[in-house]
DSSP file (Angstrom, degrees, kcal/mol; ACC not computed):
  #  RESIDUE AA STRUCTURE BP1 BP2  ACC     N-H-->O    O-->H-N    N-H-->O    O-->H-N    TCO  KAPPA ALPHA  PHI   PSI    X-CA   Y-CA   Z-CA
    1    1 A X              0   0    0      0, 0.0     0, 0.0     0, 0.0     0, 0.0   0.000 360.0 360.0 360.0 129.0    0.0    0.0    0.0
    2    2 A X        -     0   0    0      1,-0.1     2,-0.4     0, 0.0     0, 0.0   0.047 360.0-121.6 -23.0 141.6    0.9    3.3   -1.1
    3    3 A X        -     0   0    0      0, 0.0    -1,-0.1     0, 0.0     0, 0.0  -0.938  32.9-116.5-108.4 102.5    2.0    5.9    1.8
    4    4 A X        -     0   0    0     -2,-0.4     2,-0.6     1,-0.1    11,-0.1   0.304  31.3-130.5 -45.5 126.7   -0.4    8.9    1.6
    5    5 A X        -     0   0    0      9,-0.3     9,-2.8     6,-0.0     2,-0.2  -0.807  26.6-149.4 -90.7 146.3    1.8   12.3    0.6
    6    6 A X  B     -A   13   0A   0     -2,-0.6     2,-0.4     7,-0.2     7,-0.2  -0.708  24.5-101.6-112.4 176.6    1.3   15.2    2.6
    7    7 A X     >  -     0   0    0      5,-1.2     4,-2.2    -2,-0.2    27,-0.3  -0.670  31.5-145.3-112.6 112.9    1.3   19.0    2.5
    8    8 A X  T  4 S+     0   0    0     25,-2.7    38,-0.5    -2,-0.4    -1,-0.2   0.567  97.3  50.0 -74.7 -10.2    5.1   19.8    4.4
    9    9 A X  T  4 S+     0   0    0     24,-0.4    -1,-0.1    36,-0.1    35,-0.1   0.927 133.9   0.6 -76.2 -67.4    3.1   23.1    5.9
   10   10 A X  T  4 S-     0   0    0      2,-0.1    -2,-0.2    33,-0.1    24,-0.1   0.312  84.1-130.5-113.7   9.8    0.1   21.8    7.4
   11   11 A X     <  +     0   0    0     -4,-2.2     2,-0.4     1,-0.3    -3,-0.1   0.744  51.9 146.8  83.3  34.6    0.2   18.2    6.8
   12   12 A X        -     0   0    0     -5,-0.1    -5,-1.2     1,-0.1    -1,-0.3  -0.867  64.9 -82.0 -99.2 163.0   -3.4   17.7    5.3
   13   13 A X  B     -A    6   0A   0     -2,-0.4     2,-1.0    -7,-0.2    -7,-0.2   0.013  38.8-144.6 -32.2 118.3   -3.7   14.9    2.5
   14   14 A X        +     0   0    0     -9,-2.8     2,-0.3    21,-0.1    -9,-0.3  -0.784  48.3 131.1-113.2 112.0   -2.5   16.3   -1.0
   15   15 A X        +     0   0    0     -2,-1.0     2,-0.1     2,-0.1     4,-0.0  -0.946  49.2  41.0-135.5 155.5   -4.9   14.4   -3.6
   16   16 A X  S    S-     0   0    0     -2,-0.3     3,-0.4     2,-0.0     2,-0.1  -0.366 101.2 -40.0  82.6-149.5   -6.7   16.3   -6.4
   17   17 A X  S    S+     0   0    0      1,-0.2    19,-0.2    -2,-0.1    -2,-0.1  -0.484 107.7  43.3-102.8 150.2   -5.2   19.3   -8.7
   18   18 A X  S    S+     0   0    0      1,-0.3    -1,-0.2    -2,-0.1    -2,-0.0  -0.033  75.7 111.9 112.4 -24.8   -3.1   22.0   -7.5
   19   19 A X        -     0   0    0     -3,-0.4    -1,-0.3    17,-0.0     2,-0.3  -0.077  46.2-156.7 -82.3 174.0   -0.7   20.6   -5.4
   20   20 A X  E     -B   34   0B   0     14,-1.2    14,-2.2    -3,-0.1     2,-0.5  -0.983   8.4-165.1-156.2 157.6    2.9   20.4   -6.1
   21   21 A X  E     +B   33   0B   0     -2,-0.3     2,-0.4    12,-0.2    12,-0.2  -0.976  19.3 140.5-142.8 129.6    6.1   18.4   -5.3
   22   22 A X  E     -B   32   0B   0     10,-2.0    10,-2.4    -2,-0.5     3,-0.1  -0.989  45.7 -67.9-157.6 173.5    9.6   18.8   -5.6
   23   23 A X        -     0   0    0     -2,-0.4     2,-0.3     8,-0.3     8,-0.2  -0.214  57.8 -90.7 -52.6 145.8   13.3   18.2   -3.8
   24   24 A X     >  -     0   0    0      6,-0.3     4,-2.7     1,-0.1    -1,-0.1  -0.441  34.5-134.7 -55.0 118.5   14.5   20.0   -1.0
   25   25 A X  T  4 S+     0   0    0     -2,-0.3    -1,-0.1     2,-0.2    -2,-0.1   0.855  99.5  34.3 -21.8 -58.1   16.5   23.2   -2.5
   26   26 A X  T  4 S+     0   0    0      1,-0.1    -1,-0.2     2,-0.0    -3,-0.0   0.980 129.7  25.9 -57.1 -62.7   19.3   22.5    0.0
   27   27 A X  T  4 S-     0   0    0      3,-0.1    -2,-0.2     0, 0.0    -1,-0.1   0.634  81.4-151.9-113.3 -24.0   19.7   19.1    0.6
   28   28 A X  S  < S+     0   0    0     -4,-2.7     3,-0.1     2,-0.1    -3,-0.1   0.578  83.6  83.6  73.5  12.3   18.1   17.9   -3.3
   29   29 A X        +     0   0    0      1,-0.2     2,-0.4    -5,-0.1    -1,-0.1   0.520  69.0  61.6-110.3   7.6   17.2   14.6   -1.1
   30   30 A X  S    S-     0   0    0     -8,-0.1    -6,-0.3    -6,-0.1    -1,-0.2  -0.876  83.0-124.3-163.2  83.0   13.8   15.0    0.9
   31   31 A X        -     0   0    0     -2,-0.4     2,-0.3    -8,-0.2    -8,-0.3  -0.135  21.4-138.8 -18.9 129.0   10.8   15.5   -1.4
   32   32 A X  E     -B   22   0B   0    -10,-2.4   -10,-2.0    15,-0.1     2,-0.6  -0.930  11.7-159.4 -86.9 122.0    8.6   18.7   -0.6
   33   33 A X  E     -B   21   0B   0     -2,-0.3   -25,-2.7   -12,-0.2     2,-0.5  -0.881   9.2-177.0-106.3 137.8    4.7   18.6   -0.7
   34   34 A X  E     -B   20   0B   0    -14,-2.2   -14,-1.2    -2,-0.6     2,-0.2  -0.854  12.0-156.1-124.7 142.6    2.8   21.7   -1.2
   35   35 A X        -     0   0    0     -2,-0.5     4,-0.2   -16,-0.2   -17,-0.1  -0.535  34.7-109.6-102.5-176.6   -1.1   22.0   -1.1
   36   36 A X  S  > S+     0   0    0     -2,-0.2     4,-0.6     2,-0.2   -17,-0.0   0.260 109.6  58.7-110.5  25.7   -2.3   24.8   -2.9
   37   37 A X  H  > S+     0   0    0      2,-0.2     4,-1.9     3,-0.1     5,-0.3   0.668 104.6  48.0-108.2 -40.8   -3.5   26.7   -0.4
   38   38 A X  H  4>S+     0   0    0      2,-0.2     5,-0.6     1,-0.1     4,-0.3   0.539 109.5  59.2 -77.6   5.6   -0.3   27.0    1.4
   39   39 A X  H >45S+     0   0    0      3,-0.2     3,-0.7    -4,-0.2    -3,-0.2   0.924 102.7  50.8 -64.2 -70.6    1.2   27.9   -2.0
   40   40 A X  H 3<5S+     0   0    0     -4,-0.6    -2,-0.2     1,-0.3    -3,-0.1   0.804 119.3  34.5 -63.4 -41.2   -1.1   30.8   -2.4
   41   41 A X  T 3<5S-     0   0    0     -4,-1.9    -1,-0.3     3,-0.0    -3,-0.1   0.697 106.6-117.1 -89.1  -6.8   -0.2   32.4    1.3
   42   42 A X  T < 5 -     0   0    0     -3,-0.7    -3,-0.2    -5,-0.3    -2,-0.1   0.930  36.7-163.9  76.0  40.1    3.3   31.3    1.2
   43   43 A X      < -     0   0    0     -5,-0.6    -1,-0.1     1,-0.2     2,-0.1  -0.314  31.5-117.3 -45.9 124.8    3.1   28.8    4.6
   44   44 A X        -     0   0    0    -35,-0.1     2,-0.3    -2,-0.1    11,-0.2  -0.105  34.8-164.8 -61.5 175.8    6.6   28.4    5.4
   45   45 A X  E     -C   54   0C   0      9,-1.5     9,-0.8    -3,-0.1     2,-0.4  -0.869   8.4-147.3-150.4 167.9    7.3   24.4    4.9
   46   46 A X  E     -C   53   0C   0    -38,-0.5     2,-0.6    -2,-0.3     7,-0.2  -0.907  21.7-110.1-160.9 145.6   10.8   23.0    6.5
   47   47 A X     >  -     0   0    0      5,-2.2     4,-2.4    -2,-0.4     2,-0.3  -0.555  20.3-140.9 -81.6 100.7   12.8   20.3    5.1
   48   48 A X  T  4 S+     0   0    0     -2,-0.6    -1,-0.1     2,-0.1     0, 0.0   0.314 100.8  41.6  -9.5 -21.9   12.7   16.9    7.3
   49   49 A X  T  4 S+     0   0    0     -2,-0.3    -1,-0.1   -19,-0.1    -2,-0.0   0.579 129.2   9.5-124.5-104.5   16.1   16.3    6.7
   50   50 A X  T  4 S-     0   0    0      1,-0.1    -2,-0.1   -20,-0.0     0, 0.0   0.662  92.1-110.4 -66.0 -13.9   18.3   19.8    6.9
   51   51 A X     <  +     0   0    0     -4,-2.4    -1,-0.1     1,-0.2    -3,-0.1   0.455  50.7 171.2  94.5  -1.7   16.2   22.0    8.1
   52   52 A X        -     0   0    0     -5,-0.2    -5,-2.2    -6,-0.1     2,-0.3   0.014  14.2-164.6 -30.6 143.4   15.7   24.1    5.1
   53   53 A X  E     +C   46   0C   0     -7,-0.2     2,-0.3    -9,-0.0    -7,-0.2  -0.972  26.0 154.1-128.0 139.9   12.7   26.8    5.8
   54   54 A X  E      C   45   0C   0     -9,-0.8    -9,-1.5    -2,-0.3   -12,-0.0  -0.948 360.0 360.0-157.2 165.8   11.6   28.2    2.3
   55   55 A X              0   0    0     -2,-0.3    -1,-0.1   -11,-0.2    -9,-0.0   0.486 360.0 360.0 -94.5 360.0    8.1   29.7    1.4
């Protein structure tokens, strides 16, 4: 079974349109999930791994 991704701000479920994912800036190792609502206010997120903080 699949392991649900989540939103790295506010941790709700990211399923449907809008969302986005990519590598941590810093560290290029530690996937980042965005919903689109913390996209649109610019909810800080911080990278699991290094500690990156980016909007």
């Amino acid at each position: 079974m699949a392991k649900d991704k989540i939103c790295s701000s506010c941790g709700k479920r990211l399923v449907g349109h809008g969302n986005t994912f990519f590598k941590c800036p810093k560290c290029g190792s530690t996937e980042v999930g965005r919903c689109d609502q913390c996209r649109d206010q610019s909810v800080s997120y911080e990278c699991g791994k290094c500690g990156f903080v980016g909007p």
